[in-house]
C-alpha positions in Angstrom: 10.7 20.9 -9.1 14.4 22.2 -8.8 15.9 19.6 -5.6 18.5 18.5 -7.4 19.2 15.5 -10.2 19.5 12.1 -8.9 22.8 9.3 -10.1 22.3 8.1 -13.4 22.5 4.8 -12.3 19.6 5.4 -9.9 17.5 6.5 -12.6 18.3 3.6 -15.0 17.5 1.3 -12.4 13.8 2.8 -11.7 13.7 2.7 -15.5 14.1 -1.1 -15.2 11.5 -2.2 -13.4 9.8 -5.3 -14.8 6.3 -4.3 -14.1 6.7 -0.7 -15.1 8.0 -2.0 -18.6 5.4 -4.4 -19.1 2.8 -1.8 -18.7 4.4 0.4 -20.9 4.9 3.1 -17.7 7.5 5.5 -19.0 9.9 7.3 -16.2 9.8 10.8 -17.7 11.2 12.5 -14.5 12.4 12.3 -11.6 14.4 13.7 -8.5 14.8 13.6 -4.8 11.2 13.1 -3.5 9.5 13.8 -6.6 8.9 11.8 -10.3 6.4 11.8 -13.0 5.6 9.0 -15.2 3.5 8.1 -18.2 1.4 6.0 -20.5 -0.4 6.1 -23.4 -4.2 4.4 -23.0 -4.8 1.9 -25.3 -8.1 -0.4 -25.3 -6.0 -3.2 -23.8 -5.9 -1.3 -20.2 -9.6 -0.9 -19.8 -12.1 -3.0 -18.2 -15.5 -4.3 -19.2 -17.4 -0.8 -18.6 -15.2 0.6 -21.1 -13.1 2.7 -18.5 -9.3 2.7 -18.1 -9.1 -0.7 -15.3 -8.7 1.0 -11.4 -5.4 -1.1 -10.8 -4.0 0.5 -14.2 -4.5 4.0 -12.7 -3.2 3.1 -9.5 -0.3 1.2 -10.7 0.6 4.2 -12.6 0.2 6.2 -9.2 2.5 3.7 -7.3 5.3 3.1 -9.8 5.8 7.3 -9.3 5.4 7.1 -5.2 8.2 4.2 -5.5 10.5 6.3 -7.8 9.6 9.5 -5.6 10.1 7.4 -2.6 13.1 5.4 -2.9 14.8 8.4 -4.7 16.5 9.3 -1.6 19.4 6.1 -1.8 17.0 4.1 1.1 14.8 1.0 0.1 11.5 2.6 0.7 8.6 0.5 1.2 4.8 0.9 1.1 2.8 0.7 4.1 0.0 2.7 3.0 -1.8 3.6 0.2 -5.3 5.0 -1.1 -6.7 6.0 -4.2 -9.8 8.3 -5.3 -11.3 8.1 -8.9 -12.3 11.4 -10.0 -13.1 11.3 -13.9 -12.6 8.6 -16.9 -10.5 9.0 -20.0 -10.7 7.7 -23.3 -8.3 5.5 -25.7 -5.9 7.3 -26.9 -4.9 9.7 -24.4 -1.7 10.0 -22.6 -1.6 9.8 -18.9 0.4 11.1 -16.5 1.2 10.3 -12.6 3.0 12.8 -10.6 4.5 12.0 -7.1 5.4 14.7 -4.3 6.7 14.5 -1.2 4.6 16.1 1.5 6.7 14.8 5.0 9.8 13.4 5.5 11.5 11.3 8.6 14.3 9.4 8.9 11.6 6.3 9.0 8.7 7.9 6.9 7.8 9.5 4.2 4.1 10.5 3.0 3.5 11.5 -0.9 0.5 12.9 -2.6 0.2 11.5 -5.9 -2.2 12.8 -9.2 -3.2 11.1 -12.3 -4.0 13.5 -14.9 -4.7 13.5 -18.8 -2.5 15.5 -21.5 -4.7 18.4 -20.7 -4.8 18.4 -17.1 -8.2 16.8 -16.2 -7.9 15.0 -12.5 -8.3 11.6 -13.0 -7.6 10.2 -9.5 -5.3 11.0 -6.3 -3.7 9.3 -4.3 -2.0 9.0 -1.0 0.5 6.8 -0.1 2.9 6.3 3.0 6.1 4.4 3.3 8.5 2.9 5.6 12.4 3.8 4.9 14.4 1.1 5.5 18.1 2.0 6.3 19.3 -0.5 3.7 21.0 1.7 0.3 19.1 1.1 -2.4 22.5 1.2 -4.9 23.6 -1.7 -2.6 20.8 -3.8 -3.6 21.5 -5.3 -7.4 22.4 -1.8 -9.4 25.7 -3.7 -11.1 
């Protein structure tokens, strides 16, 4: 995306998060207003009609927009956010979620998000909106 790289610290704190690592969501990228994450689909993740479960693919989607989001130094929180299945995928296959940036305010930001497969099949979008709160996000527990 070329905008720049973000603090180390930053990074290793969005690496951190609890839920991502119980999920096995792996930060694979990530700069100001944009990040792209990952996981591998295992049988565990899918639901009873044999499909990878909705709130896996939109967890996935939201653990970029947060990254993408609160990349910028602010706490960053969700007001909005919507999701559109397009396709399944099958055990085995890797995932990924991209975030982008599409507006920008000093109390706003809006982000397009995409799960895709390893071979670029659209698996869902998503849109998401959040409020940016002027509180630093290195202020807030990154010792």
């Amino acid at each position: 995306m070329g905008r720049g790289a973000l603090p180390r610290h930053r990074v290793e704190r969005f690496r951190r998060d609890p839920f991502a690592r119980r999920m096995g969501f792996e930060l694979l990228h990530a700069e100001p207003g944009y990040a792209k994450v990952a996981v591998d689909l295992t049988e565990d993740l899918f639901n009873f009609a044999g499909t990878p479960h909705g709130g896996l693919l939109f967890s996935l989607a939201d653990y970029a927009f947060a990254v993408a989001s609160n990349s910028h130094g602010r706490i960053a929180l969700a007001t909005h956010g919507s999701i559109q299945f397009m396709a399944a995928a099958e055990a085995g296959e890797r995932l990924y979620a991209e975030a982008k940036e599409s507006h920008l305010t000093r109390r706003a930001g809006f982000y397009d998000m995409t799960v895709t497969t390893e071979s670029g099949r659209l698996v869902a979008r998503c849109l998401g909106v959040v409020h940016r709160t002027s509180r630093a996000l290195d202020e807030e527990g990154s010792q």
